[in-house]
TORLOZA-663763 format. One line per field, with one value per residue (C-alpha): x, y, z; chain. Coordinates in pm, whole numbers. Example, Ala and Ser with C-alpha at 12.3 -4.5 7.8 and 13.67 -1.06 7.14 Angstrom:
2
u c(1230, 1367)
v c(-450, -106)
w c(780, 714)
chain c(A, A)
//
This chain:
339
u c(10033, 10196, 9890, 9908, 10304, 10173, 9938, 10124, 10460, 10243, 10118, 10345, 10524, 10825, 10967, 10749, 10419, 10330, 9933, 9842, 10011, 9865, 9516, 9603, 9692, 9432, 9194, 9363, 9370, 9043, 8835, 9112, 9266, 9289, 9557, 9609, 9812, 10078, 10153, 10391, 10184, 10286, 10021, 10080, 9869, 9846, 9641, 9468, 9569, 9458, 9721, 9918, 10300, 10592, 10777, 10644, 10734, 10736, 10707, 10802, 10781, 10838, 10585, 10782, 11007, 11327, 11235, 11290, 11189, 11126, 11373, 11378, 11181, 11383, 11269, 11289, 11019, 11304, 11247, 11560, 11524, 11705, 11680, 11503, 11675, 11993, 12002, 12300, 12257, 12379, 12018, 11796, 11890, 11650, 11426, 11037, 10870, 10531, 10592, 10330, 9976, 9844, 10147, 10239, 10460, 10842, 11183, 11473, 11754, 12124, 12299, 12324, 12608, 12755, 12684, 12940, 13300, 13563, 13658, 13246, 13218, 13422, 13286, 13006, 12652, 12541, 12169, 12264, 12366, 12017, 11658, 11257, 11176, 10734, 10697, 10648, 10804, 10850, 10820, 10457, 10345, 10550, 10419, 10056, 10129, 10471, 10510, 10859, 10831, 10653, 10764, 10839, 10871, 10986, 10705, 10720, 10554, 10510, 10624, 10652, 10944, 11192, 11131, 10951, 11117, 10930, 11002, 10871, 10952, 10926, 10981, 11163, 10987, 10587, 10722, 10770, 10398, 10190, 10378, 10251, 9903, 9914, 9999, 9728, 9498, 9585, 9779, 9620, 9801, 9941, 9910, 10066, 10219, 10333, 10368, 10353, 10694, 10725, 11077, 11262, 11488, 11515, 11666, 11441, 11224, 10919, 11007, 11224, 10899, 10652, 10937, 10943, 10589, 10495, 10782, 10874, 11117, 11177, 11134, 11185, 11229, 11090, 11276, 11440, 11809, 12081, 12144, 12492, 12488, 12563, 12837, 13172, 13092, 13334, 13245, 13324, 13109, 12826, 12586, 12297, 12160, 11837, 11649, 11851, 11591, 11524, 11805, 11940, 12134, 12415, 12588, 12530, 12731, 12513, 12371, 12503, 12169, 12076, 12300, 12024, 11810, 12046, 12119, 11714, 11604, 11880, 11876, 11443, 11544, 11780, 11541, 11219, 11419, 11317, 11582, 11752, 12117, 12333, 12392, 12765, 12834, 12860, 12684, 12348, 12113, 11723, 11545, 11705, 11924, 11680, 11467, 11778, 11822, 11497, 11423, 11596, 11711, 11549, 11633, 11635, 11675, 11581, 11483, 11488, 11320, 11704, 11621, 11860, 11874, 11762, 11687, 11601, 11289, 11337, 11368, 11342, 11292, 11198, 10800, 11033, 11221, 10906, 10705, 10942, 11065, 10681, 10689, 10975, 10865, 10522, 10676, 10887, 10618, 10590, 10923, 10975, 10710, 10821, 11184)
v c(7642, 7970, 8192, 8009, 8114, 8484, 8533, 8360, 8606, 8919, 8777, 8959, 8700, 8806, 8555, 8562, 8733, 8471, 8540, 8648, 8357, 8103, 8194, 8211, 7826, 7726, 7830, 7645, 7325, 7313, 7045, 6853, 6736, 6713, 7052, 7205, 7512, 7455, 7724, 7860, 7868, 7614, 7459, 7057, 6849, 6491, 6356, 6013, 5800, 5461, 5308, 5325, 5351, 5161, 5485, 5804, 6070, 6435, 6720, 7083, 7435, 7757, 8049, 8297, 8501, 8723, 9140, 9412, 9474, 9798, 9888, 10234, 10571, 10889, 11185, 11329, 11047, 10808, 10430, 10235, 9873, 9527, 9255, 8925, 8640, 8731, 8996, 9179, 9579, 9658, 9504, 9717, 10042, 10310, 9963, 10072, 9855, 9828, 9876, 9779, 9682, 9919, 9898, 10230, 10275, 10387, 10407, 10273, 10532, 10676, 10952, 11068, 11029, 11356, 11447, 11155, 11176, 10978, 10742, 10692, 10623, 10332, 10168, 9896, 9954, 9804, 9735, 9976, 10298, 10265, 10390, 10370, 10692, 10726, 11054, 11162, 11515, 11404, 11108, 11130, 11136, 10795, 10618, 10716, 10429, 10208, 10094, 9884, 9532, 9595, 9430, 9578, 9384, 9491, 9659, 9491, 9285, 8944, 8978, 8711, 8788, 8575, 8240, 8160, 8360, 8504, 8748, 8858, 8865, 8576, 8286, 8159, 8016, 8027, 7835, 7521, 7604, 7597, 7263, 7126, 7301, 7110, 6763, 6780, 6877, 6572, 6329, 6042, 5738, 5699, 5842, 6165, 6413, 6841, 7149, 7454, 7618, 7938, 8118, 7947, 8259, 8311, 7997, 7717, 7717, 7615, 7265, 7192, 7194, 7025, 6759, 6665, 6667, 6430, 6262, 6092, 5828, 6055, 6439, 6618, 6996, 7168, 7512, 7753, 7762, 8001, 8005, 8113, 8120, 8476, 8677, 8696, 8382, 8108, 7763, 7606, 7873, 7820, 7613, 7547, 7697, 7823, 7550, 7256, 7163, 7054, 7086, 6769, 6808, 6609, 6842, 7226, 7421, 7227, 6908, 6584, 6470, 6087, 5888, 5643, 5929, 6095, 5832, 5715, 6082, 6126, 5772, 5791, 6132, 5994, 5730, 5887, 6189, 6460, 6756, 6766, 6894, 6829, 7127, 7192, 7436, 7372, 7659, 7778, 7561, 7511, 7310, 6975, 7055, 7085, 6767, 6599, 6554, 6562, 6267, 5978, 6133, 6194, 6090, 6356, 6511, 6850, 6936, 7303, 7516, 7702, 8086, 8374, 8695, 8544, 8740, 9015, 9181, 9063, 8632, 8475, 8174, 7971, 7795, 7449, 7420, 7482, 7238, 7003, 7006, 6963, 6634, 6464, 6529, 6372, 6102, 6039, 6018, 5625, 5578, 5704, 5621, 5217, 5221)
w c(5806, 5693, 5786, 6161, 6153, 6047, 6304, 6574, 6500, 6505, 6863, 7142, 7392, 7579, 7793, 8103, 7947, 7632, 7733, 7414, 7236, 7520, 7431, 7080, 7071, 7281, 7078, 6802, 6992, 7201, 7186, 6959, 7276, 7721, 7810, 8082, 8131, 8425, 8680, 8478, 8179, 7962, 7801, 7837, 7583, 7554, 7243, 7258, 6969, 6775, 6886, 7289, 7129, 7343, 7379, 7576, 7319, 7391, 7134, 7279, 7099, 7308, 7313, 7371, 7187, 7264, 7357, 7628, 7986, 8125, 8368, 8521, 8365, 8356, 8489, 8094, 7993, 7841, 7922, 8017, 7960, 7982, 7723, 7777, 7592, 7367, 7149, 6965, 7055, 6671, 6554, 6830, 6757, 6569, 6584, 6657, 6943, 7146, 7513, 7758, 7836, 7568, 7332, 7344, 7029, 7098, 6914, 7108, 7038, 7149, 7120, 6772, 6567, 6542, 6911, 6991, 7042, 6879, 7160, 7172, 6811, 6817, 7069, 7037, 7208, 7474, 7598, 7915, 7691, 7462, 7613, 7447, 7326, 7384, 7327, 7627, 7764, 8148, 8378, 8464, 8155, 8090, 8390, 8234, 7972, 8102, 8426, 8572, 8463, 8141, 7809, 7489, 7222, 6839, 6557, 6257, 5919, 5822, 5471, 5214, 4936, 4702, 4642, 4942, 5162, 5483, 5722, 6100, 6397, 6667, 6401, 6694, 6767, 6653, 6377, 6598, 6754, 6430, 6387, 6704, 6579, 6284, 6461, 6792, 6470, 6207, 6384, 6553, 6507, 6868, 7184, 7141, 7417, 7318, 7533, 7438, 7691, 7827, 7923, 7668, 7625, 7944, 8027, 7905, 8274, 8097, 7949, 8290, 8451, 8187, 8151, 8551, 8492, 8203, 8231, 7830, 7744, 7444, 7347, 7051, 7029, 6744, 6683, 6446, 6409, 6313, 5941, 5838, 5493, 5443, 5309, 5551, 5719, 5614, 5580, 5893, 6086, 5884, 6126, 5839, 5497, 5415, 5183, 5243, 5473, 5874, 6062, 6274, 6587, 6704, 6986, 7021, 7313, 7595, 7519, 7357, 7150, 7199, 6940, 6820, 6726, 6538, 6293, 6272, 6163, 5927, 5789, 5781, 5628, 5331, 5268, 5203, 5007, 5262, 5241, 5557, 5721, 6049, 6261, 6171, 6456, 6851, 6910, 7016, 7298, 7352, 7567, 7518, 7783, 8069, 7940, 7911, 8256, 8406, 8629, 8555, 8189, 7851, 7533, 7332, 6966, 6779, 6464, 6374, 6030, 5976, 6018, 5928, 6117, 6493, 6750, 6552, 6424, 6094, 6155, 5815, 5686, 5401, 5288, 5152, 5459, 5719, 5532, 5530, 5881, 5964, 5684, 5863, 6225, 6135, 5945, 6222, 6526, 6479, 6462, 6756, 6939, 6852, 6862)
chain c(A, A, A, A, A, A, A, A, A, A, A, A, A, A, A, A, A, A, A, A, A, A, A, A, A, A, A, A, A, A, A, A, A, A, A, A, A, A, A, A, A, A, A, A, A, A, A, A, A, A, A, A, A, A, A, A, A, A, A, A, A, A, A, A, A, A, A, A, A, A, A, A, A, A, A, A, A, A, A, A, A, A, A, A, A, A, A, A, A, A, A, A, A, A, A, A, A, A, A, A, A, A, A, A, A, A, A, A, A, A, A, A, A, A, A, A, A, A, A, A, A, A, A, A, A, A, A, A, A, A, A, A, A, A, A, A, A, A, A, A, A, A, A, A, A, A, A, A, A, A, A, A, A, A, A, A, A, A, A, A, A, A, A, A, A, A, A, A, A, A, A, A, A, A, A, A, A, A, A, A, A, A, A, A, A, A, A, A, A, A, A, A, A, A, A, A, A, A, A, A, A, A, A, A, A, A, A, A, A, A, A, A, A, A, A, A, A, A, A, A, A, A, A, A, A, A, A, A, A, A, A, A, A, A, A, A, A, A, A, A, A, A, A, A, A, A, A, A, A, A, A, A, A, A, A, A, A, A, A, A, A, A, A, A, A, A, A, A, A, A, A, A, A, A, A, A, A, A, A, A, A, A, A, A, A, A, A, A, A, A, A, A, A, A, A, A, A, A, A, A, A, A, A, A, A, A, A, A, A, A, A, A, A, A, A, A, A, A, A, A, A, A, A, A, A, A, A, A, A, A, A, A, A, A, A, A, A, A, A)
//
């Protein structure tokens, strides 16, 4: 499933234009199950199974992935831009992207150093003081290849290094797709339903919608998390470590996961000797909290691949811990769908 993971992260799918990804998937998935793709453009699957399970059960994974949208164009040629889904300044800048329909290549810059004074050198940047650098020498030129609205999204490698590491951007969260690949393609137990979410970034829009739709007793999110295993981060702020496998949720800052499926994945977990870790953090959020509360209430739970370096262009993860978040979540399924 690593080579879906590589060509799904070099896909480009800022919140709000996942096209490329969409078709991508469906592709994947056609003929392998019924879809549709909502009017927001989820894709909602349902897959027919041996077996019609007692429980409704959901799995969700969100297209879309964290960038820039273009904002104003300067009369010099330089793009201004706003972010789409959080992302720290300090890992943008000098950072090469694609802007646009034809992915025009750019450099989002500032001023340089030594043109800066001292009150402005110790200050931290913020999206607002940064701009996309094209190439271009005036404002009609730009408009020739960006136009207001248009996403840019970062320019980078999917890189294996280490002992299994692997690096792109968009992990977060193509990751949790080629899972939901894998499953449509090999599961068939029970009666199975996935979506593939837009706007998760953006504030989760996507699975609000495909929840008040298909309407589960259960769902189960299938992300990447925030590893903090990494030098200056003390113990109690470190949320989950690379390859000590899938990450289980209990509470993050917005949602309060559903008890009894907390203690079934981690006791299933301990039992069949699958690596796995709580979420030791109240941070972070995903789309649990919109499902939670759609219609008369979801159960739900999440189980993330842990992922240093978020939100940046550089997302990395680890082979052991992917494969073995996608081992428990399939081990799980009849649990689930049966409790």
């Amino acid at each position: 499933m690593i080579e879906t993971v590589k060509e799904l992260s070099l896909l480009n799918g800022v919140s709000g234009k996942e096209d490329a990804v969409r078709e991508a998937i469906i592709k994947k998935i056609e003929g392998k199950c019924q879809y549709h793709v909502d009017n927001l453009g989820s894709i909602v699957v349902f897959k027919k199974g041996k077996k019609t399970p007692k429980n409704k059960v959901l799995l969700t994974a969100h297209m879309d992935e964290v960038g820039f949208i273009v904002t104003h164009i300067e009369d010099n040629g330089y793009i201004r831009f706003s972010s789409c889904g959080s992302i720290d300044p300090r890992v943008v800048v000098s950072r090469t992207v694609k802007v646009g329909k034809d992915e025009r290549v750019g450099v989002i810059g500032t001023k340089a150093l030594h043109m800066k004074t001292a009150e402005e050198r110790g200050k931290t940047y913020e999206i607002k003081d940064l701009y996309i650098d094209i190439g271009a020498k005036d404002k009609e030129e730009a408009e020739k290849h960006v136009k207001l609205g248009d996403r840019a999204v970062f320019r980078t490698e999917f890189t294996e290094y280490g002992d299994g590491f692997v690096r792109c951007k968009a992990l977060d969260d193509r990751a949790g797709c080629a899972i939901l690949i894998d499953l449509i393609e090999n599961y068939d137990e029970y009666d199975m339903n996935y979506a593939f979410t837009v706007q998760e970034e953006t504030g989760c829009t996507g699975a609000l919608c495909v929840a008040n739709a298909v309407h589960p007793d259960i769902a189960v999110v299938v992300e990447t998390t925030t590893a903090g295993d990494t030098p200056g981060t003390s113990d109690d702020k470190v949320s989950c470590k690379l390859k000590h496998g899938p990450v289980i949720y209990f509470k993050d800052k917005t949602t309060i996961y559903n008890n009894e499926l907390y203690n079934l994945i981690m006791d299933k977990a301990e039992k069949w000797k699958i690596p796995h870790q709580s979420k030791n953090t109240i941070t972070g959020t995903n789309e649990a909290r919109v499902m939670q509360v759609s219609g008369g209430g979801i159960k739900v739970a999440a189980i993330s691949t842990p992922c240093r370096y978020l939100h940046s262009a550089s997302c990395t993860m680890t082979k052991e811990d992917f494969e073995n978040t996608h081992k428990l979540i399939k081990k799980l399924l009849p649990e689930f769908c049966e409790m």
